[in-house]
Short mmCIF file of the C-alpha atoms (twelve columns), coordinates in Angstrom:
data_MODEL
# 
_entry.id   MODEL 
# 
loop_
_atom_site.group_PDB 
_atom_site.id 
_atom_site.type_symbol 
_atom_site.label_atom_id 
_atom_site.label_alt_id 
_atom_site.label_comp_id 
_atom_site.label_asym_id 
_atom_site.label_seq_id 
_atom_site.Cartn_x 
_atom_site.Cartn_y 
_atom_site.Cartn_z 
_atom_site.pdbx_PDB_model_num 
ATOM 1   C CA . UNK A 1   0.000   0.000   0.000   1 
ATOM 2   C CA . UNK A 2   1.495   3.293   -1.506  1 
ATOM 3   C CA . UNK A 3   -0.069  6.410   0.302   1 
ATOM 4   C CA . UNK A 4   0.096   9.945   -1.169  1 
ATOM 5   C CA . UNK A 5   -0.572  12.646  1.260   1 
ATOM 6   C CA . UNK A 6   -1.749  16.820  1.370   1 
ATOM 7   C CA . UNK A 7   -2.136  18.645  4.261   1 
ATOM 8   C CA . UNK A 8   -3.706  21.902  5.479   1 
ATOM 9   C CA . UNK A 9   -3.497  23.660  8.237   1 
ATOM 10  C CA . UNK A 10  -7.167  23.973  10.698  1 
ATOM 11  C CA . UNK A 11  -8.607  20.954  9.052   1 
ATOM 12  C CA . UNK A 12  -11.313 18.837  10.548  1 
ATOM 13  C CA . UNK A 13  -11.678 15.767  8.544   1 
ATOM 14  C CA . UNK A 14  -8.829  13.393  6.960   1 
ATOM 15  C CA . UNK A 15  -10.012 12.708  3.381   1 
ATOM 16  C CA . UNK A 16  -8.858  8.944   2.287   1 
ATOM 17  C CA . UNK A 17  -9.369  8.151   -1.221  1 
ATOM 18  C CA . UNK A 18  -9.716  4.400   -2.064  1 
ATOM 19  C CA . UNK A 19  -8.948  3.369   -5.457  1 
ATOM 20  C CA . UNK A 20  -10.902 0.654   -7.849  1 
ATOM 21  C CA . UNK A 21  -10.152 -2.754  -9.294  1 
ATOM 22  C CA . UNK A 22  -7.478  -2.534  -12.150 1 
ATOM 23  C CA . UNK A 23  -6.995  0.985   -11.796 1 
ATOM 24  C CA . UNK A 24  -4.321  3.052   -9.250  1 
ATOM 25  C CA . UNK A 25  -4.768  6.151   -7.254  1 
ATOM 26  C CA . UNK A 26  -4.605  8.311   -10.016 1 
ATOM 27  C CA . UNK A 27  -8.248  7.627   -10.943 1 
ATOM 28  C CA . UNK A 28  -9.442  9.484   -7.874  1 
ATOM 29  C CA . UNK A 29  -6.613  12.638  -7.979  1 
ATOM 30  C CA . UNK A 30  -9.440  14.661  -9.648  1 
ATOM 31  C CA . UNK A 31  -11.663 14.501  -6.899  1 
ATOM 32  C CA . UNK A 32  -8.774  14.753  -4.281  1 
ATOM 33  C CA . UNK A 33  -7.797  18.352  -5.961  1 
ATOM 34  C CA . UNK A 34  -11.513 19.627  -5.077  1 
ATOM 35  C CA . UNK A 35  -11.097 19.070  -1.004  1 
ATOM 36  C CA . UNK A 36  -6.957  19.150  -0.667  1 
ATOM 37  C CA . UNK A 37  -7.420  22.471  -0.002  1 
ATOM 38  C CA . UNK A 38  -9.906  22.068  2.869   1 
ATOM 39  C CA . UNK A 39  -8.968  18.918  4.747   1 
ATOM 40  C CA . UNK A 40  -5.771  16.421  4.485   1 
ATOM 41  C CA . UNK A 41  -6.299  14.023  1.991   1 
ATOM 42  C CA . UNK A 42  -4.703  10.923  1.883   1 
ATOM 43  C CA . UNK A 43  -4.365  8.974   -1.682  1 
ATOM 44  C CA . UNK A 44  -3.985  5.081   -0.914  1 
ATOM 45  C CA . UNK A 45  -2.687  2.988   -3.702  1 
ATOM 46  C CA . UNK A 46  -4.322  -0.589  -2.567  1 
ATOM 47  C CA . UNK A 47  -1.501  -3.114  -2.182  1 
ATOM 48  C CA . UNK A 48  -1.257  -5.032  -5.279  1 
ATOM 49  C CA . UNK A 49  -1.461  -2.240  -7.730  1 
ATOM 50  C CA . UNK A 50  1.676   -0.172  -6.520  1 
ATOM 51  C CA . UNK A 51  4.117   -3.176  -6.670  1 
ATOM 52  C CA . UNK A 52  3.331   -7.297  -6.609  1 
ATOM 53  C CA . UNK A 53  1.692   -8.949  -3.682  1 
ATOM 54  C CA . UNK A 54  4.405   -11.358 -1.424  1 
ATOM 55  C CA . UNK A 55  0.663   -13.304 -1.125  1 
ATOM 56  C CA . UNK A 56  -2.901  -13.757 -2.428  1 
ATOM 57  C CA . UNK A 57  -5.088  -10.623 -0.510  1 
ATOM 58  C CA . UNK A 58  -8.635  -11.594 0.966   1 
ATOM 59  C CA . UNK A 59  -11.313 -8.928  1.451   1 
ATOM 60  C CA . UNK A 60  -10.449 -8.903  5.192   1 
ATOM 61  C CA . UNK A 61  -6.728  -8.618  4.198   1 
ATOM 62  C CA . UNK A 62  -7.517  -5.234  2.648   1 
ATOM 63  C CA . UNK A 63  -9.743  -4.266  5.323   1 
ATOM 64  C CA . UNK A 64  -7.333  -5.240  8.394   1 
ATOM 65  C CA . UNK A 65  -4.418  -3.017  6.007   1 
ATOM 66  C CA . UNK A 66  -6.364  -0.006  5.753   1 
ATOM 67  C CA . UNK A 67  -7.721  0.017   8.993   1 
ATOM 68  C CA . UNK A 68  -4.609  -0.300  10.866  1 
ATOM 69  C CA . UNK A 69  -3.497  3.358   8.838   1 
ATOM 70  C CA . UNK A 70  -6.796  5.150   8.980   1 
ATOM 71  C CA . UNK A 71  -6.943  4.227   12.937  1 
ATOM 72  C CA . UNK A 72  -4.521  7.214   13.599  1 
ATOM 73  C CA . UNK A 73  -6.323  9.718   11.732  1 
ATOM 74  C CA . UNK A 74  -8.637  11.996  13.210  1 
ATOM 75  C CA . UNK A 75  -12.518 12.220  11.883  1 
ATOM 76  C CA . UNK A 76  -11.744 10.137  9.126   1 
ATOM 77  C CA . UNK A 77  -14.055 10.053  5.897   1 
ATOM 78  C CA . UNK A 78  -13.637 7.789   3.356   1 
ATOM 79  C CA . UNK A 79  -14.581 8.205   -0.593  1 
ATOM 80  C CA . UNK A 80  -14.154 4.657   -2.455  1 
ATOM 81  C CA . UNK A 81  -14.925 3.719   -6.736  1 
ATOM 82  C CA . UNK A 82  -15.874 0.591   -6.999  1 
ATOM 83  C CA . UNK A 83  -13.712 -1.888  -5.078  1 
ATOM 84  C CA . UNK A 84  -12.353 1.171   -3.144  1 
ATOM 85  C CA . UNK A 85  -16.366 1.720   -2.577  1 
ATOM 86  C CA . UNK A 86  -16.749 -2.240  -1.663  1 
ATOM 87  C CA . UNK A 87  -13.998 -1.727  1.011   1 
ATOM 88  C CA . UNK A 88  -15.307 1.310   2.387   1 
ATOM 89  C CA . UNK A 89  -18.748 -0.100  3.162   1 
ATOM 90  C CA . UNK A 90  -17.144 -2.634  4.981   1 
ATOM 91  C CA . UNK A 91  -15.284 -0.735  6.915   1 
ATOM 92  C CA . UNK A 92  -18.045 1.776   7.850   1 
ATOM 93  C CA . UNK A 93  -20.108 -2.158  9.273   1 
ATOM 94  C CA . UNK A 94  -17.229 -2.702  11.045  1 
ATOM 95  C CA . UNK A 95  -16.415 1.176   12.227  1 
ATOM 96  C CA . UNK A 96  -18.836 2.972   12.416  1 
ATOM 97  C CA . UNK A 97  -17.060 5.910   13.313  1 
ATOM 98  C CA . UNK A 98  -15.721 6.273   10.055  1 
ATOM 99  C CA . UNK A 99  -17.584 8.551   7.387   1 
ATOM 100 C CA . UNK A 100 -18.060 6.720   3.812   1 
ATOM 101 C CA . UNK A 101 -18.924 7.957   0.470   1 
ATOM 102 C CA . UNK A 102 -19.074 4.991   -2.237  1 
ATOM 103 C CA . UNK A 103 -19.050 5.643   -5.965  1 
ATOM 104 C CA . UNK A 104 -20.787 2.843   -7.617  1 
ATOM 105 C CA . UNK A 105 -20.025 0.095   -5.116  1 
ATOM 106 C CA . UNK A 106 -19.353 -3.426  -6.245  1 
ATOM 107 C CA . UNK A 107 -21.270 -4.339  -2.871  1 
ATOM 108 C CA . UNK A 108 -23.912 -6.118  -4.228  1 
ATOM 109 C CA . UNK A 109 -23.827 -9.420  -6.461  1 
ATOM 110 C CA . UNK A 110 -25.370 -8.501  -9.989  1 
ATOM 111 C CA . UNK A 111 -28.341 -10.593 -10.707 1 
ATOM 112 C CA . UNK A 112 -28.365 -14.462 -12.066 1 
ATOM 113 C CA . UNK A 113 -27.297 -14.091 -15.578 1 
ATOM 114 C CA . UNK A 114 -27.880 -16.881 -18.232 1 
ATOM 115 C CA . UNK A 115 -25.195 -16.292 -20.510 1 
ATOM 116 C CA . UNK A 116 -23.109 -16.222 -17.202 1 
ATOM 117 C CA . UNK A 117 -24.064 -19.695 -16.214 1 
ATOM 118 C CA . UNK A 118 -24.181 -21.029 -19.721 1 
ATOM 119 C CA . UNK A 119 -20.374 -19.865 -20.064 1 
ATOM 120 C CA . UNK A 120 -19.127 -21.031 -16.988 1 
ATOM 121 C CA . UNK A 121 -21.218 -24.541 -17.264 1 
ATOM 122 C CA . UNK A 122 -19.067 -24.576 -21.026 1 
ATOM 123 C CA . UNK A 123 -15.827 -23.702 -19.719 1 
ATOM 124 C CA . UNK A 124 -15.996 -26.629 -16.996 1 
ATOM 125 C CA . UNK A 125 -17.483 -29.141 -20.055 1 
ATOM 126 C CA . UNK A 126 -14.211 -28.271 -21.989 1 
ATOM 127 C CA . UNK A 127 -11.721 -28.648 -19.351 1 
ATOM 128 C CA . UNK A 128 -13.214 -31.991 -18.345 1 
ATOM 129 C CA . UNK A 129 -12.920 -32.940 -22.132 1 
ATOM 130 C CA . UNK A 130 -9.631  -31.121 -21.909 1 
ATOM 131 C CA . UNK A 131 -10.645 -29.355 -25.380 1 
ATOM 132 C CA . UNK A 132 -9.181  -25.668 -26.248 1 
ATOM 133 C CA . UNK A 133 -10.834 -22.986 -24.323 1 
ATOM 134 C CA . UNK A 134 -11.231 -19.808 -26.461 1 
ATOM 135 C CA . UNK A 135 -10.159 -16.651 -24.359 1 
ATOM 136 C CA . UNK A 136 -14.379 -15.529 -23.839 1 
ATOM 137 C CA . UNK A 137 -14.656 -18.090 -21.520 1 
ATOM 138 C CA . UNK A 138 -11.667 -17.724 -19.407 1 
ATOM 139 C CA . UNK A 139 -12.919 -14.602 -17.300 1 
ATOM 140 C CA . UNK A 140 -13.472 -11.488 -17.773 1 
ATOM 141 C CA . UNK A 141 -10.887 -8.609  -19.088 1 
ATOM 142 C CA . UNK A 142 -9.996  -7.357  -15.692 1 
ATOM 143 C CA . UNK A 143 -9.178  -11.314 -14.910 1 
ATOM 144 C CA . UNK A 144 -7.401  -12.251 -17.742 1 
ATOM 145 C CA . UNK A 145 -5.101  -9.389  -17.913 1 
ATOM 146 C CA . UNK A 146 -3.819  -10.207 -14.530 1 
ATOM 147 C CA . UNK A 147 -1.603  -13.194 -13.273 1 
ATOM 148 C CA . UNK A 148 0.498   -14.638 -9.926  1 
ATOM 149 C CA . UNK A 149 -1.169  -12.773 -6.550  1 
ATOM 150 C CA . UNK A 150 -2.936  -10.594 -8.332  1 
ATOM 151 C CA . UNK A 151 -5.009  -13.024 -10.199 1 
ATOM 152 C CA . UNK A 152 -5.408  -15.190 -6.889  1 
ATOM 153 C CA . UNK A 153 -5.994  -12.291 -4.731  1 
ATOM 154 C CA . UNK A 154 -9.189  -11.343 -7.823  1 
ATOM 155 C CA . UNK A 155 -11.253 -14.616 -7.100  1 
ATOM 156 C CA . UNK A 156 -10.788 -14.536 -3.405  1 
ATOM 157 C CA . UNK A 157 -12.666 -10.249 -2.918  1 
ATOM 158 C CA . UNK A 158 -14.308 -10.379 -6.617  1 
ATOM 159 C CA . UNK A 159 -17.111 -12.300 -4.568  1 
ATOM 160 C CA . UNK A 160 -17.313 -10.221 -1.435  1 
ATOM 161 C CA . UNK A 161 -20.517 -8.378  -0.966  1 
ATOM 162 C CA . UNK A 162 -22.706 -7.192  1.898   1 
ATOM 163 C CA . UNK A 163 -26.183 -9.187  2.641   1 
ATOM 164 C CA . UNK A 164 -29.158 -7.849  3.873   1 
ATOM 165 C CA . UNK A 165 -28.495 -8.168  7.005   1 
ATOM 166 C CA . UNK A 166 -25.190 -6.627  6.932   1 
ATOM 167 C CA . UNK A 167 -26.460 -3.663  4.648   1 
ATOM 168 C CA . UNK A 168 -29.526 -2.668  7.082   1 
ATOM 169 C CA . UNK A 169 -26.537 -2.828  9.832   1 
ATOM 170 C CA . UNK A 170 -24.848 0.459   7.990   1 
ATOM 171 C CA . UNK A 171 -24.731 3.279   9.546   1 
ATOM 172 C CA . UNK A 172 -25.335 6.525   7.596   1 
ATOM 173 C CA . UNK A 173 -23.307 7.266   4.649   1 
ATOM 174 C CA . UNK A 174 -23.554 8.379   0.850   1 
ATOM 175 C CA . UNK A 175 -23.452 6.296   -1.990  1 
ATOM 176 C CA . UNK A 176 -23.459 7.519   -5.450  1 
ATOM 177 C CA . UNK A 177 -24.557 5.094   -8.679  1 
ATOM 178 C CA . UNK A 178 -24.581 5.572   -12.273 1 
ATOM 179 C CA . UNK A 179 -28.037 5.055   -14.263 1 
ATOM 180 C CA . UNK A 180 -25.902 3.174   -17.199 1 
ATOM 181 C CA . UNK A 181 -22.836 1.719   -15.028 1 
ATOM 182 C CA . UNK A 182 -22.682 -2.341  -16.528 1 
ATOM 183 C CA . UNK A 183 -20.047 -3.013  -14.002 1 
ATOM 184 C CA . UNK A 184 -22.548 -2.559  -10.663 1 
ATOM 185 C CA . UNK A 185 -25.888 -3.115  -11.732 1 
ATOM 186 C CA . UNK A 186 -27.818 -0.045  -11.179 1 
ATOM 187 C CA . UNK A 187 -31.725 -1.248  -10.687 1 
ATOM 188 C CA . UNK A 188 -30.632 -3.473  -8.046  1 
ATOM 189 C CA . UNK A 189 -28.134 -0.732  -5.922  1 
ATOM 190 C CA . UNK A 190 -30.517 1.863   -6.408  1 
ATOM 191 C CA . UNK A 191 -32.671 -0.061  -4.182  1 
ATOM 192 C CA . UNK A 192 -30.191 0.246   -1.328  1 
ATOM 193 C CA . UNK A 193 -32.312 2.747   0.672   1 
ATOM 194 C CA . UNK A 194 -35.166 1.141   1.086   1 
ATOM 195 C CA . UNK A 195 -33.063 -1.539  2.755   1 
ATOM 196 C CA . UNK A 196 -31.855 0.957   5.235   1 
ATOM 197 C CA . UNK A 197 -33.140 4.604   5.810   1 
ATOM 198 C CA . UNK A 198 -30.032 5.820   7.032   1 
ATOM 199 C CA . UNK A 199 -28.361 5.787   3.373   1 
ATOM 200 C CA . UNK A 200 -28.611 8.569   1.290   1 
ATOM 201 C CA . UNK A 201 -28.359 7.351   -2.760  1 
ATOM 202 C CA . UNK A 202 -27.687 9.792   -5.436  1 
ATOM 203 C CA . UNK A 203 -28.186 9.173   -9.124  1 
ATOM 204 C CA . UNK A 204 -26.244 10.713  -12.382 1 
ATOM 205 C CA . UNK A 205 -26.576 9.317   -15.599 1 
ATOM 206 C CA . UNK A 206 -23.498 7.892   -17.053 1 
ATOM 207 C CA . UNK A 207 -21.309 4.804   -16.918 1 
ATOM 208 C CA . UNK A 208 -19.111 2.915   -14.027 1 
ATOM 209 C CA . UNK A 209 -16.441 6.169   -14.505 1 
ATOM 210 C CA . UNK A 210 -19.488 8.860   -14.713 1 
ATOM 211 C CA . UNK A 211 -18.337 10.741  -11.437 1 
ATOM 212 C CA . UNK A 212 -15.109 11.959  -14.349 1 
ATOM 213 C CA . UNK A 213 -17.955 13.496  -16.720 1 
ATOM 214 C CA . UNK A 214 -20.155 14.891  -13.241 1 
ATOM 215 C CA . UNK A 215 -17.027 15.870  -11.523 1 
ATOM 216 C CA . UNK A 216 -18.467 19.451  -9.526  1 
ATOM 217 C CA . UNK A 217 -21.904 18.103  -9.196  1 
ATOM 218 C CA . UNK A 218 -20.413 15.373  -7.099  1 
ATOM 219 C CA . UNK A 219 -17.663 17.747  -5.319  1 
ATOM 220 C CA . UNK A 220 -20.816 19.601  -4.000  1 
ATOM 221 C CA . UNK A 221 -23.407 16.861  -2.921  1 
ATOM 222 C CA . UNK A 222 -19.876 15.278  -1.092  1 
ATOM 223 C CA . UNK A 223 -18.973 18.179  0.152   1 
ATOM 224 C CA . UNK A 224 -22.797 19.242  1.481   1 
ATOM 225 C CA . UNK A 225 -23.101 16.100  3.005   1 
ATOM 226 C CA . UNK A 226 -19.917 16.184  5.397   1 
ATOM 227 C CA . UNK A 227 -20.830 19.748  6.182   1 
ATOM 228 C CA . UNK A 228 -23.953 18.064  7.664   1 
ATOM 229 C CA . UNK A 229 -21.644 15.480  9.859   1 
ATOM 230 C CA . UNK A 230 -20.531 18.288  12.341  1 
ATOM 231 C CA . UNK A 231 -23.017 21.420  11.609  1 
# 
């Protein structure tokens, strides 16, 4: 874990920016320049994407990393994309102390999917014929693009979500989808707050990067909604 930092002086909160899947902490700087002038911000690099893992990462891996560095911060808030969103919810169930905005979350599992099933029910008739398996069936992009830890460390947190349970157990916090994202599945997230009252869901349209395209719209609802955590 690589962490790039920006401090004022008289802040209140400690800004930590949490990166998504395949990506590295640049994909979040443009939000980061909106508040570093506010609070200290804090630009985490997730371990795997700054230099190879020494071992496959769990979900809880990640968690237990970042906690143990956010810990010594004061009034911490957390904005995650994606994975960095997945991470952050799980911290805030486990924290509650901790203040989380998630862009489009991977938090929930994406409904049953047909072509899904019928590709993974090919791949395993293949290998068990051990026939050539064109590349379509061997994962996604994100999955085949990666290889030793990394690859391990994708199959062991792709999976991790929240249930029901867990979800209604979140405290307050904001999360932010996209009405066109085909990473998280939108008619399903969108449904979040009527799972649990205390979380605030804002819509734009675009796609799983849309918060590049809405970039001051978003600076303002994040930054109205953390003046409301200590007005």
């Amino acid at each position: 874990m690589k962490v790039n930092i920006s401090q004022v002086k008289d802040n209140y909160f400690s800004l930590v920016f949490l990166h998504g899947w395949g990506v590295d902490e640049k994909s979040l700087e443009c939000i980061k320049k909106l508040f570093e002038t506010k609070y200290d911000c804090y630009l985490i690099t997730l371990s795997g994407f700054d230099k190879p893992l020494s071992k496959p990462y769990t979900i809880e891996d990640y968690i237990f990393e970042i906690n143990n560095y956010i810990s010594k911060l004061k009034n911490v808030v957390i904005i995650g994309h994606s994975f960095g969103g997945k991470i952050a919810l799980m911290l805030k169930r486990l924290y509650p102390k901790y203040i989380v905005i998630a862009l489009a979350p991977s938090i929930i599992k994406n409904p049953f999917s047909f072509k899904i099933f019928f590709k993974i029910r090919l791949y395993k008739i293949l290998k068990k014929l051990s026939l050539p398996i064109p590349n379509f069936l061997k994962g996604s992009k994100d999955y085949r693009k990666l290889s030793g830890n990394l690859k391990k460390t994708f199959l062991l947190v792709h999976h991790s979500y929240l249930n029901k349970k867990q979800l209604k157990e979140l405290e307050k916090c904001l999360i932010i989808v996209f009405k066109q994202d085909k990473e998280v599945n939108y008619k399903k997230i969108k449904k979040l707050s009527k799972i649990n009252s205390k979380i605030v869901l804002l819509s734009f349209e675009g796609n799983h990067f849309a918060y590049l395209d809405s970039l001051l719209d978003i600076y303002h609802n994040i930054y109205g909604f953390l003046k409301e955590q200590y007005e």
